[in-house]
Each structure stands twice: as structure tokens, then as C-alpha cells.
TORZA-211901 format. One record per residue (C-alpha): residue in three letters; x, y, z. Coordinates in steps of 0.02 Angstrom, whole numbers, plus 50000, padded with zeros to 5 digits. Example, Ala and Ser with C-alpha at 12.3 -4.5 7.8 and 13.67 -1.06 7.14 Angstrom:
2
ALA506154977550390SER506844994750357
//
This chain:
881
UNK500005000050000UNK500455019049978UNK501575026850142UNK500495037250254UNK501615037550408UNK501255055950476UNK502555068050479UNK502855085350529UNK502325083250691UNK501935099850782UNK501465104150951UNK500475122650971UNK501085127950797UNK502735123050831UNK504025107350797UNK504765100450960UNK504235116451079UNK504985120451233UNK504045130051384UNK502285123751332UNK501215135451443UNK499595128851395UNK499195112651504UNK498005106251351UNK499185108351209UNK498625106751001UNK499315093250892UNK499455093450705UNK500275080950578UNK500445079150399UNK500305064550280UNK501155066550135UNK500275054749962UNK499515061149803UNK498335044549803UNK496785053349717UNK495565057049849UNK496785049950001UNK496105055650168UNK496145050750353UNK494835040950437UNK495485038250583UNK496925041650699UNK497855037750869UNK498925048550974UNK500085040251097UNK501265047551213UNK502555043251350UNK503725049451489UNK505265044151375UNK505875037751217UNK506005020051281UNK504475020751352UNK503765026651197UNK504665013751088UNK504044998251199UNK502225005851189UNK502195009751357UNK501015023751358UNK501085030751548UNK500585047951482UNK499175046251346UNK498385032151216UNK496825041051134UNK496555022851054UNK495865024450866UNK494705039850866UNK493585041050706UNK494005060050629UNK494815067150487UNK495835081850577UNK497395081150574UNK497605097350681UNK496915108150829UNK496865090550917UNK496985095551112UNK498025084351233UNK496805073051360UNK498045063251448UNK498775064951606UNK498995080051693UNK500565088351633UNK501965094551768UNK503185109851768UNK504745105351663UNK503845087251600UNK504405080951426UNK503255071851344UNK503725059351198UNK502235057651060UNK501975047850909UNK500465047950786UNK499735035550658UNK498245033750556UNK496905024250450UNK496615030850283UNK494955028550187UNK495215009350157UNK495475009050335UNK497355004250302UNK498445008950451UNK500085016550440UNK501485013050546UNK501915024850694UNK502835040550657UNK504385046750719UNK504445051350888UNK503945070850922UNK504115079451096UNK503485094751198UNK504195101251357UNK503195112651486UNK503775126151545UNK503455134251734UNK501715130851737UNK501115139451905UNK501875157151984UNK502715147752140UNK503855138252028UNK504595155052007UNK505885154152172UNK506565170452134UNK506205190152109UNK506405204451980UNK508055211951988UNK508845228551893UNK509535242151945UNK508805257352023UNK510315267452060UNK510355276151869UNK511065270251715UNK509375274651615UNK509515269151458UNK511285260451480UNK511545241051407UNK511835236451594UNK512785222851617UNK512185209051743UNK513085194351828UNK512855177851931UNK514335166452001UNK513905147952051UNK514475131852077UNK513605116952005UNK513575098752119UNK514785084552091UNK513545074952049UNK513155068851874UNK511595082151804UNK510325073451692UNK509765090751614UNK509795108951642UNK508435122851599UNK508535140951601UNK506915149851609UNK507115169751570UNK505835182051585UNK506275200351546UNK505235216651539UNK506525226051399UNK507645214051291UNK509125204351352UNK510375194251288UNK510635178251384UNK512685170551410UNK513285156851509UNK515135154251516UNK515805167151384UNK514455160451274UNK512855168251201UNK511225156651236UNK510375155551091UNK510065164950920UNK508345174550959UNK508535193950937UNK507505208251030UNK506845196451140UNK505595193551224UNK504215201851091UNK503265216051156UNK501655215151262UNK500865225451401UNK501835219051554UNK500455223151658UNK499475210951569UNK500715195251495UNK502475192951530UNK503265183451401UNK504745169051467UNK505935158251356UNK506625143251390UNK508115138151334UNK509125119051352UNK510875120951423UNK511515104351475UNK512985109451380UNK513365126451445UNK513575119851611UNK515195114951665UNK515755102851851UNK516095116751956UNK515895135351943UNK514895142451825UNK514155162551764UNK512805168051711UNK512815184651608UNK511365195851559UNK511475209551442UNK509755222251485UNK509145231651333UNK508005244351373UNK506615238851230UNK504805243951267UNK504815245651464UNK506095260551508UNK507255254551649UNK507435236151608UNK507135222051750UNK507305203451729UNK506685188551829UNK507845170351799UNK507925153851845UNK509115140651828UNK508555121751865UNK509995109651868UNK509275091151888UNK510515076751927UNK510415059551870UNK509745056552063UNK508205065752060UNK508915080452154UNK508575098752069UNK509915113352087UNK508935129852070UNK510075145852046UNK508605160252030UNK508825179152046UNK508695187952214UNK509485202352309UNK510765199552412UNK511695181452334UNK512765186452197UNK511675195752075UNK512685208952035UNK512925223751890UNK513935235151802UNK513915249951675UNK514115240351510UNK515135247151336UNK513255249551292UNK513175266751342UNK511165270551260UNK509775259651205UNK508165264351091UNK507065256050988UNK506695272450900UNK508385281550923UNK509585266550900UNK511275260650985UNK512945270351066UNK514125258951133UNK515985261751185UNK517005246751167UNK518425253151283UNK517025249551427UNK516985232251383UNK517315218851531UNK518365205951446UNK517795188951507UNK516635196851611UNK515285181051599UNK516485168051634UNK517285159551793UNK519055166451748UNK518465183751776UNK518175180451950UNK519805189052030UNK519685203951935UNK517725205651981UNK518225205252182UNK519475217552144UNK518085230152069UNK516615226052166UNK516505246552236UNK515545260652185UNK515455270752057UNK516425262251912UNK516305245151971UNK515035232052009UNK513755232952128UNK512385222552185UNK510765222852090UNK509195228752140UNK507525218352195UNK506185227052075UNK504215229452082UNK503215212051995UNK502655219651823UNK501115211051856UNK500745199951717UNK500635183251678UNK502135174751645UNK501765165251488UNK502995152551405UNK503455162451217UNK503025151251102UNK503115161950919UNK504625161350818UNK505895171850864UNK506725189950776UNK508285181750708UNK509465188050546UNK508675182350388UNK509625189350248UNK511215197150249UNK511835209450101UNK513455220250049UNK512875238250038UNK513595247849882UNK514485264949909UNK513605278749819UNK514685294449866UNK515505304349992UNK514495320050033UNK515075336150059UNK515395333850254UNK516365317350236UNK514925307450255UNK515075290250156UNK513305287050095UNK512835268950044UNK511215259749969UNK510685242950046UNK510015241749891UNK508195238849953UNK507175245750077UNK507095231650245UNK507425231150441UNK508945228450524UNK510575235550559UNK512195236450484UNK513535225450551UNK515385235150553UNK517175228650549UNK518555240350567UNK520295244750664UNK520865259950702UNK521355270750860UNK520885270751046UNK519285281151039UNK519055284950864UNK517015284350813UNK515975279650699UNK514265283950668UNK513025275850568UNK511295286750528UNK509785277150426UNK508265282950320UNK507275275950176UNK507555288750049UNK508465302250002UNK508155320250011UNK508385331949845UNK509925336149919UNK510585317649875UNK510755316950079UNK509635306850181UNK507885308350216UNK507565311950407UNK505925319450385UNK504735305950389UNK505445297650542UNK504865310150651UNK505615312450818UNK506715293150793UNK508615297250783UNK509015279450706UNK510765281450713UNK512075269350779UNK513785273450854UNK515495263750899UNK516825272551009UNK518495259450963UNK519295251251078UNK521065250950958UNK521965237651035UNK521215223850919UNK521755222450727UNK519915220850684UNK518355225750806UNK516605221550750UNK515115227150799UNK513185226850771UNK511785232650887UNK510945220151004UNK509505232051055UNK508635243050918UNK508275240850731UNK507835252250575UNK506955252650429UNK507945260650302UNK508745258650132UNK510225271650148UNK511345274950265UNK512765286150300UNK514555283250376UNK515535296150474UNK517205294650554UNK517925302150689UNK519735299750732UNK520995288150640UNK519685270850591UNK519665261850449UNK518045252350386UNK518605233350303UNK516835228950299UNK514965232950296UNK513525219550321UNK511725224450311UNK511005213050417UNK509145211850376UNK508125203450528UNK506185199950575UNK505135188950647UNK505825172450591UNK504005163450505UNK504245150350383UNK503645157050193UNK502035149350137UNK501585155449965UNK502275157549782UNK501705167149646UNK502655167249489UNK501835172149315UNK502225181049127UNK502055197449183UNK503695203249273UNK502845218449346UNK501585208449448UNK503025197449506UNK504145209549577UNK502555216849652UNK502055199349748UNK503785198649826UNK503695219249868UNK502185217349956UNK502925198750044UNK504495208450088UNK503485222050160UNK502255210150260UNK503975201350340UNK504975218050367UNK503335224050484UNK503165206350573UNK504185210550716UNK503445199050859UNK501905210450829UNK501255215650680UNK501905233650663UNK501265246850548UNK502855253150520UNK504675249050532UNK505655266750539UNK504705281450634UNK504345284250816UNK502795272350813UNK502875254050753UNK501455247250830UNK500185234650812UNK498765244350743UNK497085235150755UNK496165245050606UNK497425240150500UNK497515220450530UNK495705220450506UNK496105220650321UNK497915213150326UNK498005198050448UNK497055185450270UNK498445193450182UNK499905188350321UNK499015169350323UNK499485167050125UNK501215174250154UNK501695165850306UNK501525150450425UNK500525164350559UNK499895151250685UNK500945152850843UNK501205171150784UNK499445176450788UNK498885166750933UNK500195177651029UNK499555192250968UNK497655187950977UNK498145186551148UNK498805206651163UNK497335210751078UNK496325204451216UNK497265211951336UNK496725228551285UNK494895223251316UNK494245238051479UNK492725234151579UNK491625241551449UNK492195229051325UNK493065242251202UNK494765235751128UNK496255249851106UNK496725255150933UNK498385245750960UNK499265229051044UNK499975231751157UNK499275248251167UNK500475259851167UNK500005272351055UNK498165279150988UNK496425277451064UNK495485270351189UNK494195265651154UNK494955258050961UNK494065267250803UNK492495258150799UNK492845250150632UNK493925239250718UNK493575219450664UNK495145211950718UNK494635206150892UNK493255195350788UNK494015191750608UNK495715186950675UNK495035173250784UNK493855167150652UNK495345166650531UNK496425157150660UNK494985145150656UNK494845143150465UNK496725144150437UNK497585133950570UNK496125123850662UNK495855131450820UNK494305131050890UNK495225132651069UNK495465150051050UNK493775155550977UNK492895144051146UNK494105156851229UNK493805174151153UNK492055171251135UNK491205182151281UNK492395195351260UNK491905197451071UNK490035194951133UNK490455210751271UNK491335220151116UNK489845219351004UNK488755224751161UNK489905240151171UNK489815244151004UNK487835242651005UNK487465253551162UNK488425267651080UNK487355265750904UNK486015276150850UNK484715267650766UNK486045253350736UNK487185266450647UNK488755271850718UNK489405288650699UNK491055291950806UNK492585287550695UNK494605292350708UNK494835284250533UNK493685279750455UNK494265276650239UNK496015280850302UNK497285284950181UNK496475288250001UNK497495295149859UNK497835314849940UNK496325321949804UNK495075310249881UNK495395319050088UNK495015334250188UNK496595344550175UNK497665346150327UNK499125360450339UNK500115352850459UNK499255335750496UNK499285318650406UNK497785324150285UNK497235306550269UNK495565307050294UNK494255303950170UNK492935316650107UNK492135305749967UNK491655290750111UNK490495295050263UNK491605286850408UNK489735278950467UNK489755270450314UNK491045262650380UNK490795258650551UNK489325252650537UNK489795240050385UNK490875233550488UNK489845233750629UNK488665221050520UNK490255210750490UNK490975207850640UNK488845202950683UNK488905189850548UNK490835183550597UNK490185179350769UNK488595170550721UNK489865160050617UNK490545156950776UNK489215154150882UNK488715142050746UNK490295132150768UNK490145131550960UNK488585127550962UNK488165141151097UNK486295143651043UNK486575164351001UNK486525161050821UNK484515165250819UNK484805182150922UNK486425185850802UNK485435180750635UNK484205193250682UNK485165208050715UNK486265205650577UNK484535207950475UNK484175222950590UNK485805233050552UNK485705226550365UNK484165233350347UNK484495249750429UNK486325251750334UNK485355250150172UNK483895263750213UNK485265274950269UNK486605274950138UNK485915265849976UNK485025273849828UNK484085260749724UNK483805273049588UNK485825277149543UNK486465257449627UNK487485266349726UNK487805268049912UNK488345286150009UNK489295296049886UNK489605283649765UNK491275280149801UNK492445265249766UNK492705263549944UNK490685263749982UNK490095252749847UNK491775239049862UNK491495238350051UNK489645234550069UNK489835223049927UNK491415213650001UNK490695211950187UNK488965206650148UNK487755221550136UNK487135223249967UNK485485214149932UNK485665200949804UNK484565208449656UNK485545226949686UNK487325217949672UNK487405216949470UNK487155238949482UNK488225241149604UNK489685230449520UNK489375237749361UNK489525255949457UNK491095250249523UNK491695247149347UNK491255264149294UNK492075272849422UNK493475264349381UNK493645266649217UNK493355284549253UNK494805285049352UNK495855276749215UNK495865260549310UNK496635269749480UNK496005266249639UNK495185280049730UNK495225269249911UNK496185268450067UNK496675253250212UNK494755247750217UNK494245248750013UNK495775241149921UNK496045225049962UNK493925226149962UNK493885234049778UNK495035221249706UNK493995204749803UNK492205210549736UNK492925212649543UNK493745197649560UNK492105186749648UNK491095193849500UNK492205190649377UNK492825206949330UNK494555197449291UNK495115211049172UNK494855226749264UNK495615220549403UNK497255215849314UNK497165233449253UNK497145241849407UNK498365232649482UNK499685233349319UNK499315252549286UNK501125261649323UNK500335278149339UNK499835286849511UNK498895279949613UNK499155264149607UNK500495250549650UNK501395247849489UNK501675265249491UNK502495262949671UNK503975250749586UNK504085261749451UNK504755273849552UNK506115261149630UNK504835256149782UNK505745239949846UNK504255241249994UNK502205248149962UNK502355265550027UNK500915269850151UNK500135283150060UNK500055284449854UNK500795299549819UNK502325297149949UNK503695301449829UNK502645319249795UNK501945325149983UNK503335320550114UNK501945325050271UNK502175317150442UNK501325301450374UNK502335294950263UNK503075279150266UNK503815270450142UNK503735251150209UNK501955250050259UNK500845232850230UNK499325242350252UNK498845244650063UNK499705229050037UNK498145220350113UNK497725219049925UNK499195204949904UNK497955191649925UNK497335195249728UNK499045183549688UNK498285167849782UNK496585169049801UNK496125175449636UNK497505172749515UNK497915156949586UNK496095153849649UNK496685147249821UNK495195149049945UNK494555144450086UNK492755135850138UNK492275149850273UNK491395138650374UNK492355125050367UNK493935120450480UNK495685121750459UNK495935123050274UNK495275105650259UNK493935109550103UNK494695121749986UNK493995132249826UNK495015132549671UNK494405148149598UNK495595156649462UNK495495175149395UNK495915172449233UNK496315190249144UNK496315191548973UNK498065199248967UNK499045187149086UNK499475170448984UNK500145159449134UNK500115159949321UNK500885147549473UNK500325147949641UNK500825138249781UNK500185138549955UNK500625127850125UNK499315122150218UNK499045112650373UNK498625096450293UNK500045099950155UNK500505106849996UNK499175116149859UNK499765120449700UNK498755128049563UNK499445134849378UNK498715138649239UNK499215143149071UNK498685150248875UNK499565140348751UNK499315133848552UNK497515138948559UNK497265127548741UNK496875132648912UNK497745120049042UNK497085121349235UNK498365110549340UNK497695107649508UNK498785097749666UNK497565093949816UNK498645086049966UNK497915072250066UNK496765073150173UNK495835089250095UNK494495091349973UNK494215102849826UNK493025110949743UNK493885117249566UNK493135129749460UNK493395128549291UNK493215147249196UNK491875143749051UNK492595158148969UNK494315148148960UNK493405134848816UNK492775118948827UNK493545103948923UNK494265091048811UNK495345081648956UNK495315077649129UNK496695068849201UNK497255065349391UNK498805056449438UNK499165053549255UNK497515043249186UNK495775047949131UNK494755056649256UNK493015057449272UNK492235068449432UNK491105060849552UNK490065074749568UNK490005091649417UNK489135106649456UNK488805119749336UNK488375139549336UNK488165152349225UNK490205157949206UNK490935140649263UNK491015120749290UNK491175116149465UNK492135099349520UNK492045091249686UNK493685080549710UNK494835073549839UNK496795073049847UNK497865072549709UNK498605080449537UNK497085086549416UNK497425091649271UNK496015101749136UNK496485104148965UNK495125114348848UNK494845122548690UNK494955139948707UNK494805144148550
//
């Protein structure tokens, strides 16, 4: 028979996770056959306290026995209770639908991490005494037993960043860590393996405090040395026993401003044993070491941090430009990202160098400070000069920038320049190649500019004083994120900040972690409701919709109470960010809001949304509010549609791309109005020479609804037209990132960005349209898919490729000799429904895994032939002309 051992075994999201906070963890497998309509009947989990045990099916932790279901994923642990520090062993194997089993897969584990507050021994330390914004440098002597250790875990929790070293060595590769939350709130821990860095006898622990998003940095640690006799060694940090610190070479810290540091204050060896005679020596105030200081509980939860880390993805030689007038070396990284530049250079005792970052230059050929606002983003590095070569990079900011500037001070000389481009480090999950070379480089612009703004939050923003999480905005860019990249651990995190913005009123802030904006958030907001939906259809998880459930119910109540007559009227945003002709002028503000879209239009639109997305919900729960929600979604519908639609014109409020897209898109147009509408969509368009006249809500919305009624052609226009506004005209200009307002290279205002995913919400038009990958919105976990591809008249061939949960989907099409070939790849375990364009010709072949085909079930509607199928390669060949 076929192999379907399971692989890619993954506990919450991740493969092999350590510090599991969550005491009922979710399990997810693949199976990896192209058997034509392959799926899983059945499956059984098994699990044990080691390898062995696990290998001699001794399963002391968990045997579900063979449970009848096809999910593969979002499978919650019901075995024994789970223990701080426990390591669980799993395996998987299943039954596929000739009721065939499949051998075990290879073992998997999970480890917890400090499951309950008093396994915490310890208490905050920093240090009180001064040294704002200094890299402070903190260390820990101790001696290990002589006694053989089975394992050692370090468990670090910081409020700021650190950098974690044991023994002259760094711990780990993560970067900025931990990601940002409201400390108040969550308090994100790592935990890290380090058997090895422990050595028989004395040992250090170093910590390197960054002061990140909390100020004065503290940190809370713990180090848990078992021994092969059962006996646990716990090193933790507390006043008075060794904890000590020290002014560090880092002399300032800032996410916004960037990094100073002095190498001629560096401690050589300072986080090692050896350095223990000279530390005695300058334990004493003021340039010495000193003890640290016991520091107030944040307050939140500590929470094992699960998400994938900030790391360096991509590392690239900068080319020299030319030297400006002052001296300055200015180079090009030759596209815009986030990161830092890694140095290399000799020289003097005290020479500098400074390093100063923007996205664009001025008309001056200098760089362009402007639109960062009050952010410095500059780096500096005093020399040390008794080294032949001293490198440096910073451990505690990051910018967004292109260009960059060098300036020397003193007798230095530069061998070598690294832009080091980092972000949050998410596995890819989509690619779109086709035979247009515009819309290519425009699917990997608006990728890159998705990753550059992934940042352990989703920022809106990677170079001015703000980079936040901005709620508005992921209501219409998380779908967007979920094609790009594997978002499940990532967005459960941040699902999680979202909710901790939630007051008693039930209002959610305008950003998570809020930071920066409103309380309560603009009323448009969706993303408390859309983004727990989508982690449902996406990635499985009905945990977290069972667990965000009331407080979406107590957000909708919010939202209702303050509604008059079901409309909603206050608004901060509203159509943010049209082209600059379509807003209300502003002299010395951002000018970015719309005149041409009533911001109740809005509110309220999504007001009905966010009404139906919970009913979905409440559907899938079974809960029994899916009468009460059914009804008021008709109530608001019907109250949205006396307010702003005129039956006579087909159009609703002004008329505006924005108003007619968005009550098409989320749900309000009555069926028998839709044809006008579309068709005064079109229009306007064309009106516009095929520019978009929308903002953050209406783009992404004006390309769905042309696509969803078949409006292939206009679509590809906008979205190839290299005149302003519009995208194409972005890279024509040399945009290596989607700028976050259309006219950026023309009206340099306070809000201008130039790596912004905002408008790039529309990047879903490569997937879901062109390569037709959608999803069944009530269905779970990706496991029933629509092929549906936008087939433009002008585009001749198109790839897409997608990872899901339960595999790899691959759909390309292509225009050749007078044929039109549809080439479809299904992965087990999932069904399909494939629609085949009429418009393309007339079938002639079917094929799936190489021989005749002939579908089960064939559907038909007026523009195309629907197919119902299972796993496997299809492949359509017709007649087109």
C-alpha cells in the first residue's frame, strides 16, 4: 500500500516546543501521498514519559486509542495532567479511507515550561541606582554539584530585551527578545536547554538588559539543574546572593533612536569563571560592580513564548554611492528592509563611527530624516584600538531604512559593511510566479513588506517613532499575512495582546499592546473578531475562539449601546489613507482622511460584519446565540441600506469606490442590487483610468468584489497600471516596499512611510484570485478548499503555491497553442472544489495522477464548471479557441 506515516509533527504551531504554557496543548501532523482522493479516517495519538517508554508502547502519559475524525490538527492533549518542566514523547498514526493503518511516526516531543507562579523561586532584579538607558551589564557566580546532572533549563523572563550568556557564550540565536506586550497584562518567558553550557564546578551567568519597550529594564531568571538522582539545583535571581551589575560598553539603548556603545568599557571575560579575581577587585562604587536591585512584579502573567523568534534572515553588501560634502560616506542597501548594519574596522583608541539610517533620500542627495519624526536611528561605535579588527552590530534597536551614511571620527578604517536584515523568523508559505514581470516583483514587494513589519507584533511601520500593532489596520491585513506566512503561533500571541486591551466596557484599544492611539479603538475595528475566526479557518483552532468568545460577545454589546438607530457615527479613521485628492486637506496634519466616504459608512459596515463573523462562531460552538445574532445582523442590514443606499443610481453614500467595494465585500448589498452596484464600480473605475480612489478599508475590498464577479480584466488593470495611484506606479518609482500613502514620493507630510503593509492588504489578489486558492469559510482548518482562478485576458500563465496545514496546494494555469490547461495539486487529506472558467473553452481532458478522470460529482453555473474532488494532481485541458 501507499506510505501514510505522519510527519511534521507539531505541538501549538510549533516542531519540538519548549516551555509549553498551555496545560492542554494542540497537535497537528501531515501525511504526505498524492493517492487521488487519500484522506484520514481515523487516527491515534500516543505518548510517554521517554523515548523508551515510547518505543516499547508503554504509554504512561496518553493512548487516545483509534478515534474516528479526519483532523489532522487543533487536536487538544487529554492525557495525564502535565507537570512543570515534564517532557512528553508523542507519536501519531492513522487509518486512511480503506481503513489501512500506517505505521507509527517518528517520535515528536513537547516540554512545559513553569506552569504555576510559585515555581518562580526568585524576584525581579535591575538596577535602580541610574544608568537609564545604559546596556547594563548583569552577573551571577555559582557552583554546580559533583554529581552527574541529567539536564539543565534556564527559564528567562525580561520586561526590555536581554541577551542571555553562560560561560563566555551567548544562549541562543533569538534577537529583541522577548516580543513586546503590556507587562501589566502578559509577561513573556523563554526557555532555553543548556546541559551543555554547564560545566563541574563554577559556573556565570551573564545578562545583557536592553531597554526595549519598558524604560528601565528588569529581569526575573531561573536556573534548574537536575542530577541523574532526582535532586534539582535551582540558581534564581534575588537580592543579596551574587546578583550583581555594572555599566556596560553599551552606553544608550532605543528602539526608536538606536545604539551608542563604547568598546573601551567592555569587561573582557566578564561572563565567565576566569573573571572572577578581577570582579572582587572592582566590586565598589561608582565604576565598578555593585549589587543589583530587587524590582516591583510587572504584574502579568508569565507566559511561556512560544512564536518564532526575531533572528537575521538575509544578509547583504551595501554599495557605496558617494562621499557627501561633510565626509559622510553614503551607501544603498540596495532595498528598503529592517535591520542594522554590522561594522568591521581597526583603528585608534577612541576613534568613532557613526552610522545614521533613512529610507530615501532628500533632493539634496543626503538622507531623508523627515518622515521619521522624532526617531534618531543612528548607531555609534567609540573603538577600543587595541584589536586588529573590532566588529560590531547593535543588540538592542533596529531600523527601517534603505540608505545609510558613515562618518568617522578619529583615525578608523572600515574593512567591511554587512546589512544585516532581521524579522520575525516565520516560515514562507506562498509562491506566485507568472508572465508578467511587473506583477512578480510586486508579489515579493508586498511579501517583503508584510515580513519587514512582522516584528513579534504586527507593526505598521518599521522606521518612525511608532511601530505598533495597529488594530484597524490588521482588520484588512492579517488574510493577507496567512497566504504569506506560517502565522499560527504568531497570531495566537498576538490575539492574545489584543485581548489584553479589552476595559470593563468591553472596548479594545486602537493598538497591541497599546501603546499608542485610542481608547476606546476606532469603531471600525474587526480584528478582535476576524482574526480569531481566521485562526479558526486557517490553522484549526477552535480553542481559541471557545476562549475569546464572551469578550467578542461584550465588544459587540459596546459597540451597540453607543449606536444610533444601529448606525455608528464616532470615527478616528474611518477610509484612512485615500489618494491625497480624495481627503480633507490638513496644513500641518497627516491629511488622510476621506471626504468622498461618510466614516458611518464605515463603522457601521463593519459593525454588520463583525455581527455575521460571530454568528459564524456561535454556529461552530454551538452556543445557541446564532438566532439572536441572525436577527440583528438583519436589523443593522436593513437599517445600513435605508441609510446609505440609493436604488435609483445602485449606489451607496457618495458613490465612492470605497462605499460601493465595502458593502459589497462584507455582505450588505441585497442580492438583486449587486449586478448595479458592480457595474458602478466598473465605471468609476474606468473613470479614474483604472486607479483606485480607496484607502486601508476599500483596496484589498475593491480588488475581492471585481474579482468574485468576475471582473478578471479590470482588476489586472488596476493593479498593472504604472501611473499614480496605484501600486505599479509605486515600483516604478524604485519602491522595493508599498509606501503607506500613494503619492509618497510627491507630499513628504508626517505620514509617510515608505514600508507599510497596510495597502498591501490587497496581496491576496496573487493567491486567492490569480491562483484561485480559497478557503471554505465555514469549514475548519483549510481542510475543504475552493480552486477559483481570475483568469485576465492579458496574463497568459500563472503558478501559485500555498502551504497548508494538511500539506501542499499548488495551482497553475496557462494560455498556450490555442489550449487553456488548469493544473490543480490537492494534498491528502483535503477536498476541493475546482472551478473551471467557462470563458477559458471547453474541456477536452481531465486527468489526475496521470490517467483519465472522470468527477464524482460536476456542478455547473452560468460563468463556470464546478468539480468536487479529493487529493491528488488534476489536470484540465480545453479549447479555448
Amino acid at each position: 500500500m501507499s506510505d501514510y506515516t505522519p510527519v511534521n509533527l507539531r505541538c501549538e504551531y510549533e516542531t519540538n516546543p519548549l516551555g509549553v504554557q498551555n496545560i492542554t496543548p494542540l497537535f497537528s501532523w501531515q501525511v504526505i501521498s498524492s493517492e487521488m482522493g487519500g484522506y484520514q479516517s481515523a487516527y491515534q495519538i500516543v505518548a510517554a514519559s521517554s523515548e523508551e517508554n515510547l518505543s516499547q508502547e508503554v504509554y504512561d502519559i496518553w493512548n487516545t486509542g483509534k478515534i474516528i475524525s479526519r483532523l489532522c490538527y487543533g487536536i487538544s492533549y487529554a492525557g495525564a495532567p502535565l507537570k512543570s518542566a515534564q517532557r512528553v514523547y508523542w507519536a501519531v498514526r492513522i487509518w486512511n479511507q480503506k481503513n489501512e493503518v500506517s505505521v507509527f511516526s517518528a517520535s515528536a516531543w513537547f516540554e512545559m515550561g513553569l506552569l504555576a507562579e510559585d515555581d518562580w523561586k526568585g524576584n525581579w532584579l535591575s538596577f535602580l541606582g541610574g544608568l537609564i538607558g545604559n546596556g547594563l551589564l548583569m552577573r551571577y557566580s555559582f557552583a554546580s554539584q559533583k554529581k552527574k546532572i541529567n539536564k539543565v533549563r534556564m527559564y528567562i523572563c525580561c520586561v526590555g530585551y536581554y541577551e542571555l550568556r553562560i560561560n563566555g557564550h551567548k544562549v541562543g540565536d533569538k534577537l529583541l527578545d522577548p516580543a513586546a506586550t503590556d507587562y501589566s497584562k502578559t509577561l513573556l518567558y523563554s526557555s532555553y536547554d543548556v546541559t551543555e553550557n554547564i560545566r563541574n564546578g563554577q559556573n556565570v551567568i551573564g545578562i545583557i538588559l536592553g531597554s526595549g519597550w519598558a524604560g528601565q529594564p528588569k529581569v526575573l531568571a531561573q536556573l534548574n539543574i537536575e542530577y541523574e538522582d532526582g535532586s534539582v539545583q535551582e540558581e534564581v535571581t534575588d537580592w543579596g546572593i551574587g546578583w550583581c551589575v555594572a555599566k556596560g560598553p553599551i552606553l544608550y539603548n532605543s528602539i526608536y533612536d538606536g545604539e551608542d556603545y563604547d568598546a573601551r568599557l567592555e569587561k573582557d571575560g566578564w561572563d565567565t569563571p576566569e573573571y572572577e579575581t578581577v570582579f572582587l577587585k572592582e566590586h565598589q562604587r561608582p565604576g565598578g560592580w555593585i549589587l543589583a536591585t530587587v524590582a516591583e512584579h510587572p504584574g502579568g502573567k508569565l507566559t511561556g513564548e512560544l512564536l518564532p523568534p526575531i533572528k537575521i534572515v538575509k544578509c547583504l553588501v551595501p554599495k557605496y554611492v558617494k562621499t557627501l560634502e561633510d565626509g559622510r560616506l553614503l551607501y544603498d542597501a540596495g532595498m528598503n528592509l529592517t535591520g542594522w548594519v554590522k561594522l568591521e574596522v581597526s583603528g585608534e583608541r577612541g576613534a568613532k563611527v557613526e552610522m545614521s539610517f533613512a529610507e530615501e533620500l532628500n533632493e539634496q542627495g543626503d538622507l531623508d530624516k523627515v518622515p521619521l519624526r522624532l526617531a534618531r536611528c543612528k548607531d555609534s561605535y567609540i573603538l577600543r584600538g587595541d584589536k586588529r579588527t573590532e566588529e560590531y552590530a547593535p543588540r538592542f534597536t533596529y531600523h527601517g531604512f534603505r540608505y545609510f551614511t558613515v562618518e568617522q571620527q578619529g583615525n578608523a578604517e572600515i574593512h567591511h559593511l554587512t546589512v544585516e536584515h532581521i524579522r520575525s523568523d516565520l516560515s514562507e508559505n506562498a509562491i506566485f510566479q507568472c508572465d508578467n514581470e511587473l506583477l512578480n516583483r510586486m508579489a515579493k514587494v508586498m511579501k517583503h513588506t508584510d515580513a519587514c513589519n512582522l516584528m513579534g507584533i504586527p507593526t505598521d511601520s518599521s522606521q518612525r517613532d511608532e511601530r505598533h500593532g495597529w488594530t484597524t489596520d490588521t482588520t484588512s491585513r492579517a488574510e493577507g499575512c496567512t497566504y504569506h506566512f506560517d502565522m499560527g503561533s504568531f497570531f495566537e500571541k498576538w490575539a492574545r495582546d489584543v485581548y489584553d486591551t479589552q476595559d470593563k466596557k468591553g472596548y479594545f484599544a486602537d493598538t497591541a499592546p497599546f501603546r499608542w492611539g485610542r481608547r476606546p479603538c476606532d469603531p471600525q475595528v474587526n480584528t478582535p473578531i476576524s482574526l480569531i475566526l481566521l485562526m479558526y479557518q486557517m490553522y484549526g483552532n477552535k480553542r481559541i475562539v471557545e476562549e475569546s468568545y464572551e469578550g467578542m460577545i461584550r465588544y459587540l454589546k459596546a459597540l451597540l449601546k453607543e449606536a444610533d438607530q444601529y448606525l455608528i457615527s464616532r470615527t478616528g479613521f474611518g477610509e484612512w489613507a485615500c489618494p491625497k485628492g480624495e481627503c480633507y486637506p490638513e496644513e500641518y496634519g497627516a491629511g488622510a482622511v476621506s471626504k468622498n466616504v461618510t466614516a458611518t459608512l464605515v463603522s457601521t459596515a463593519y459593525l454588520y460584519y463583525s455581527i455575521s463573523q460571530i454568528k459564524q462562531m456561535a454556529v461552530i460552538l454551538g452556543n445557541g446565540d446564532a438566532a439572536f445574532l441572525d436577527a440583528l445582523q438583519k436589523t443593522v442590514f436593513e437599517k445600513y441600506n435605508s441609510c446609505f443606499y440609493n436604488e435609483n443610481t445602485g449606489q451607496y453614500d457618495k458613490g465612492s469606490q470605497s462605499a460601493n467595494a465595502l458593502s459589497l465585500d462584507l455582505g450588505l448589498v441585497p442580492e438583486e442590487e449587486c449586478k448595479k452596484v458592480v457595474a458602478n464600480i466598473v465605471n468609476n473605475v474606468k473613470e479614474h483610468q483604472y486607479h483606485m480612489t480607496t484607502g486601508n478599508m476599500g483596496t484589498k475590498s475593491l480588488i475581492e468584489v471585481l474579482c468574485r464577479n468576475e471582473k478578471d480584466d479590470e482588476a489586472y488593470r488596476i493593479m498593472t497600471s504604472t501611473t499614480s495611484p496605484g501600486f505599479g506606479y509605486m515600483l516604478a518609482k524604485g519602491a522595493t516596499t508599498i509606501w503607506e500613502r500613494w503619492e509618497a514620493d510627491r507630499d513628504n507630510n508626517i505620514m509617510n512611510s515608505r514600508n507599510h503593509p497596510m495597502l498591501a492588504a490587497a496581496c491576496v489578489w496573487f493567491y486567492k484570485y490569480l491562483g484561485g486558492i480559497q478557503i471554505e469559510t465555514d469549514k475548519q482548518g483549510l481542510q475543504k478548499l475552493k480552486i477559483v482562478p481570475s483568469v485576465p485576458e492579458e496574463l497568459n500563465r500563472v503558478e501559485a503555491e500555498m502551504n497548508i496545514l494538511n500539506g501542499h496546494v499548488k495551482v497553475s494555469w496557462k494560455k498556450e497553442q490555442g489550449k487553456f490547461v488548469l493544473n490543480v495539486t490537492i494534498p491528502f487529506n483535503t477536498s476541493a472544489k475546482i472551478h473551471f472558467p467557462k470563458k477559458c473553452g471547453k474541456i477536452k481532458a481531465m486527468v489526475c495522477n496521470g490517467v483519465n478522470y472522470k468527477p464524482d460529482k460536476e456542478e455547473e453555473t452560468a460563468s463556470c464548471f464546478i468539480y468536487e474532488t479529493g487529493s491528488g494532481n488534476y489536470i484540465f485541458t480545453a479549447d479555448n479557441e
